[in-house]
N, C-alpha and C positions, 0 to 999 in steps of 0.2 A: 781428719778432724779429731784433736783430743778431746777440745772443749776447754782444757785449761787455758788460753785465751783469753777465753768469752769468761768463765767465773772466777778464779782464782785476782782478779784485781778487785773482787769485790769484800775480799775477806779483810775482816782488819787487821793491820800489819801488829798492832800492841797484844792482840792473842798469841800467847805462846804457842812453837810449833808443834809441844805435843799438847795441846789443848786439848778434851775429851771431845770427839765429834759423834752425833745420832743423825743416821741419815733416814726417812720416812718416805716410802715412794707408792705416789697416788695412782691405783689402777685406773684412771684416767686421764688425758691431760684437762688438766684445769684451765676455765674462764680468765680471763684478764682481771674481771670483775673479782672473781672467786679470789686469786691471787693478790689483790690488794688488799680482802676484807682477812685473809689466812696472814697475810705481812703483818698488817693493823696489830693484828693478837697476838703475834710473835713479838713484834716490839714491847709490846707493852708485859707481856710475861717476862722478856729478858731485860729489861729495864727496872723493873722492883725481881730479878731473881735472885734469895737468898735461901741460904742454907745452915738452919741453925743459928739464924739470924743476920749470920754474914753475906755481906754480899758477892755475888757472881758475877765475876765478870764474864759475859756471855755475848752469842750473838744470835741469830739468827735470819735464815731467809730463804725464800723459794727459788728455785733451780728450774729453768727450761719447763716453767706449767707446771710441772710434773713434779719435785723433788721439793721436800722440805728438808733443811741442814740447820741442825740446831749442835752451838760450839758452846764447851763453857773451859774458861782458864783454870785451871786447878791449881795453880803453882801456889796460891795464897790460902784459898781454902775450898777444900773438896766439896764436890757436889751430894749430898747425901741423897739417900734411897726414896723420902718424902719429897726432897724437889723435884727427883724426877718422876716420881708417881705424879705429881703436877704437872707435870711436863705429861705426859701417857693421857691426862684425864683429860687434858685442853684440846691433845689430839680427837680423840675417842668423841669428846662434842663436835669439832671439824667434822671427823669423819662420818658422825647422826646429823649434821646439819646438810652437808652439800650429797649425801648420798656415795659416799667416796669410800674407800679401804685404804689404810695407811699401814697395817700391818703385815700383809701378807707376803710372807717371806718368799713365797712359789713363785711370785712372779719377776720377770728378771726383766730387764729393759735393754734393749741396745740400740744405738746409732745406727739410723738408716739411710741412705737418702732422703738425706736434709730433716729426716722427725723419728722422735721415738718412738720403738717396735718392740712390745711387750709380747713374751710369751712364758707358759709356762712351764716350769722346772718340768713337768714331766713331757713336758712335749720337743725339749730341746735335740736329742735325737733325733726327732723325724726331720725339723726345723733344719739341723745340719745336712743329714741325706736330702732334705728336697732343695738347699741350697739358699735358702732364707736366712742363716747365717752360717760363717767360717771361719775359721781363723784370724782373718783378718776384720772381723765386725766387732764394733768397740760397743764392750759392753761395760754397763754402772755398776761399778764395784761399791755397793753398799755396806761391804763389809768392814770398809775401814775403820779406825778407831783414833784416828789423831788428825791434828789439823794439818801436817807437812805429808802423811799419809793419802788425805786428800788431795791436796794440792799436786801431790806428782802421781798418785796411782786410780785415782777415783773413775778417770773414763780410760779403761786400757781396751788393748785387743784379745780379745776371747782366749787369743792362746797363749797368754799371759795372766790367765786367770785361774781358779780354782773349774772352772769350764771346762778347762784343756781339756780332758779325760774326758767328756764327748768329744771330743775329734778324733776323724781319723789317724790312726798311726802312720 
């Protein structure tokens, strides 16, 4: 399972491929509910989002419960430092409204049998020696930074990642 599939027909094809992407991953998975009322506010921020007045061509939208992917087009005009302080602040109310974390970088999320398997960065070692993940467990590369970046690298295999280096040699 990449997963590319399942999301990458959801992105709009008129976002340039290196479109700026922010990827936010909720220490839980999220309500059906939750996710429509997280959608709602996403639209509506990337729909009046401007920068210096101009507007962004953006997008946004939740991933598997779990993931919020927020794109913006830069090709026309940059996103500056205040939209996205807008963008952090609307999360930061998400995350005091539903009880949620959206920032926490320690936690890493992989593909399991059929649902997401969060652990954290510090517990990854043991996680490998007890066999919970390997090389071969796709993990969410949050680290990307462009929308073609996503689209082919976003769910790879561990040992294809900045991860490798817990694995065995």
């Amino acid at each position: 399972m990449t997963g590319q599939e399942i999301y990458t027909p959801h992105l709009p094809e008129t976002l340039a491929p290196d479109s700026r992407v922010w990827i936010y991953q909720s220490d839980r998975p999220l309500t059906d509910s939750e996710c429509r009322s997280i959608q709602s506010r996403l639209d509506h921020y990337v729909s009046d989002w401007k920068a210096h007045g101009k507007t962004i061509e953006g997008f946004a939208s939740v991933f598997f419960n779990r993931f919020i992917l927020i794109l913006a087009n830069e090709t026309l005009h940059q996103v500056s430092g205040c939209s996205i302080d807008n963008s952090v602040r609307m999360l930061k109310e998400i995350e005091q409204e539903l009880s949620i974390t959206l920032f926490d970088r320690q936690l890493l999320c992989f593909w399991k049998e059929d649902q997401i398997k969060t652990i954290q960065l510090s517990d990854i070692e043991k996680a490998v020696q007890q066999g919970e993940i390997s090389a071969d467990s796709y993990y969410f590369n949050n680290t990307i930074l462009a929308k073609r970046e996503f689209e082919e690298n976003w769910i790879i295999p561990m040992r294809d990642s900045w991860l490798s280096r817990y694995l065995p040699s």
